[in-house]
C-alpha positions as CSV (number, residue, x, y, z in Angstrom):
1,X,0.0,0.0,0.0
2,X,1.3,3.3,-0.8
3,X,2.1,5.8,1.5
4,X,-0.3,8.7,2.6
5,X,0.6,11.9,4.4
6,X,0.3,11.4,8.0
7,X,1.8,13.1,11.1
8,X,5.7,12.5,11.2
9,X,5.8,11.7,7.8
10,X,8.7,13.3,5.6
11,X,7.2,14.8,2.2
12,X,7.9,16.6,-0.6
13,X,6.4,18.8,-3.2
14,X,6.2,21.6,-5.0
15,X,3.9,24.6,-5.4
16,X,2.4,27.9,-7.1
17,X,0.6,30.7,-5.2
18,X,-2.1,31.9,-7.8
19,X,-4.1,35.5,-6.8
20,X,-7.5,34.4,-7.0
21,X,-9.1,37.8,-7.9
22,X,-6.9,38.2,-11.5
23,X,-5.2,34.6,-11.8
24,X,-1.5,35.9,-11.5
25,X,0.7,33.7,-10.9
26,X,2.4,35.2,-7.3
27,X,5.3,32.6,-6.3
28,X,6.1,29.0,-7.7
29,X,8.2,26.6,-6.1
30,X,9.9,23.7,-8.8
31,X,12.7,22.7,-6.7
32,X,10.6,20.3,-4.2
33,X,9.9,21.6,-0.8
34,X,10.5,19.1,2.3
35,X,8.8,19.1,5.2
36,X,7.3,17.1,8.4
37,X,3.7,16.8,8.7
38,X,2.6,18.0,11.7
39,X,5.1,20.9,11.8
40,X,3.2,23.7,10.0
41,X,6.1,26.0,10.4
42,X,6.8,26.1,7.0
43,X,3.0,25.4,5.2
44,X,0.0,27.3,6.2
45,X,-2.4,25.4,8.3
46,X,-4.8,24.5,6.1
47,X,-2.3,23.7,3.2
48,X,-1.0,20.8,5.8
49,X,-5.2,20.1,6.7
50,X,-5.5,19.8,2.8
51,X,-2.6,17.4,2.5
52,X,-3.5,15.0,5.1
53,X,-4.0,11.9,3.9
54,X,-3.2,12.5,0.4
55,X,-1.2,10.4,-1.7
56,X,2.5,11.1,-4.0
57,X,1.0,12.1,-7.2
58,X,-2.0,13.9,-6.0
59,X,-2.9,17.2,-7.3
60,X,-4.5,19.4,-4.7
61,X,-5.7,22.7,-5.3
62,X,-6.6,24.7,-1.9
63,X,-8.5,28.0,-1.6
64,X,-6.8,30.5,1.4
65,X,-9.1,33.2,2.0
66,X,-7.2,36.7,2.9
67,X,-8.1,35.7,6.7
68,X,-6.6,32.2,6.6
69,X,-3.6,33.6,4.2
70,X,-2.0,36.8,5.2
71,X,-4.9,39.0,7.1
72,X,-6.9,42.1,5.6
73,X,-5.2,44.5,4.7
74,X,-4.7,46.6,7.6
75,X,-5.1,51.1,6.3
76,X,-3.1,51.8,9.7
77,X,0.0,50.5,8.3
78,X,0.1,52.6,5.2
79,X,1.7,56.0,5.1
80,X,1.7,58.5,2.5
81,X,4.1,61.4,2.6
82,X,5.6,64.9,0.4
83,X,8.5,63.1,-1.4
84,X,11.1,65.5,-0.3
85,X,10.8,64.1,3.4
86,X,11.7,60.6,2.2
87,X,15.2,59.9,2.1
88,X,17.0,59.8,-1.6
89,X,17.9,55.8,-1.0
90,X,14.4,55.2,-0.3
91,X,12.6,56.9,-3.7
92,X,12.0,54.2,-5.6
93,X,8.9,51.7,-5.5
94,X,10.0,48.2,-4.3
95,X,12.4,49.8,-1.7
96,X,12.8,48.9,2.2
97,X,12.1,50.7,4.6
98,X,12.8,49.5,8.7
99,X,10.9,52.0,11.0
100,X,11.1,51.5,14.8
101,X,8.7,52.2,17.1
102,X,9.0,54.0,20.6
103,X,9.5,50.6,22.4
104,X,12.4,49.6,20.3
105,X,10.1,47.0,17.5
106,X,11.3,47.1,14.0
107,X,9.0,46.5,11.2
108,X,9.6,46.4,7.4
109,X,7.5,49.2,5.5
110,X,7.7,48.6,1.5
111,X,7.3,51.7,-1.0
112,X,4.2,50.8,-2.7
113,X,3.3,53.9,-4.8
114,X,4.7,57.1,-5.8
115,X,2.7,59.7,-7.8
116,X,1.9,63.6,-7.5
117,X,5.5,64.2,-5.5
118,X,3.9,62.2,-2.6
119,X,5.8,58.8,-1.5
120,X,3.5,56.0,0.2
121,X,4.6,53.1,2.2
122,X,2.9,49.9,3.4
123,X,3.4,47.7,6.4
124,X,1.2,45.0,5.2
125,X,2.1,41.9,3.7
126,X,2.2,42.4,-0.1
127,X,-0.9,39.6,0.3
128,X,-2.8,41.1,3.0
129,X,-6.7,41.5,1.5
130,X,-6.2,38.8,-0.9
131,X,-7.7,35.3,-1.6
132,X,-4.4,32.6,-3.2
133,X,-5.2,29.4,-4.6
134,X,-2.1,27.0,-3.3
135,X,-1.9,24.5,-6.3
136,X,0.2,21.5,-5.1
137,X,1.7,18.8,-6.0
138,X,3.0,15.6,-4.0
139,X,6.4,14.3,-5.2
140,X,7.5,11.9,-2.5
141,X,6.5,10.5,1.4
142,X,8.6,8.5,3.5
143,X,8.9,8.1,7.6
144,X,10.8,11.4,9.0
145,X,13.9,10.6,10.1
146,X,14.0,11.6,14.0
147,X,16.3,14.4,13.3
148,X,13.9,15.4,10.9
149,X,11.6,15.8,13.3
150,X,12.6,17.9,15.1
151,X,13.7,20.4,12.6
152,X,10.7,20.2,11.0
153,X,12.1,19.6,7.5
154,X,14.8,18.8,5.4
155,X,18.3,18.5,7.6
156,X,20.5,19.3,4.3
């Protein structure tokens, strides 16, 4: 009998994030991706909940709503300044910017748009709002080793 994902087992596969809303592909993943089942550090919950009991060769496509993804989009974490009080380095969309707060927390900010001589950042997850489609595939599944295990993944 073939193997199915279970806790503790060691599987691999590979992926594509898809943006539900306009179909765009968003991240895919050809070089396989280990991981232990029953360690959702590296999968989102419900990928691993989709997974369970599936077999190598399966084809699973799994809905994330924005919520069980990457949150709504929060408005409080986007900024919009005059462009001469950003920084030269940072005048470009794309760029990083670490702002700290008054207790000493860093968080990333990202330029998201720049039009009209005003600069606006956002401290959202580029995702945050959206609804992905995770299609997967399953490439192999085997017993986790114990080292495995503990890692949570590949040990290479």
């Amino acid at each position: 009998m073939a193997d199915t994902i279970s806790t503790n087992k060691f599987v691999e596969l590979t992926y594509r994030i898809v943006d539900k809303s306009n179909g765009e592909v968003i991240e895919q993943v050809e070089d396989p991706l280990g991981y232990v089942q029953g360690d959702n550090t590296l999968l989102f919950n419900q990928v691993t909940k989709e997974l369970e009991g599936r077999s190598v060769g399966d084809e699973v496509e799994i809905l994330l709503t924005a919520e069980e993804a990457f949150g709504p989009k929060i408005q409080e974490l986007i900024f919009t300044d005059d462009i001469n009080n950003v920084p030269l380095e940072y005048r470009y969309i794309g760029a990083t910017v670490t702002m700290q707060n008054d207790k000493g927390g860093t968080k990333d900010f990202i330029v998201s748009n720049i039009e009209d001589g005003k600069l606006t950042i956002d401290g959202n997850h580029p995702l945050a709002g959206k609804d992905i489609i995770f299609y997967v595939e399953v490439l192999s599944i085997r017993d986790a080793t114990a080292d495995e295990i503990i890692e949570g993944g590949s040990i290479e």
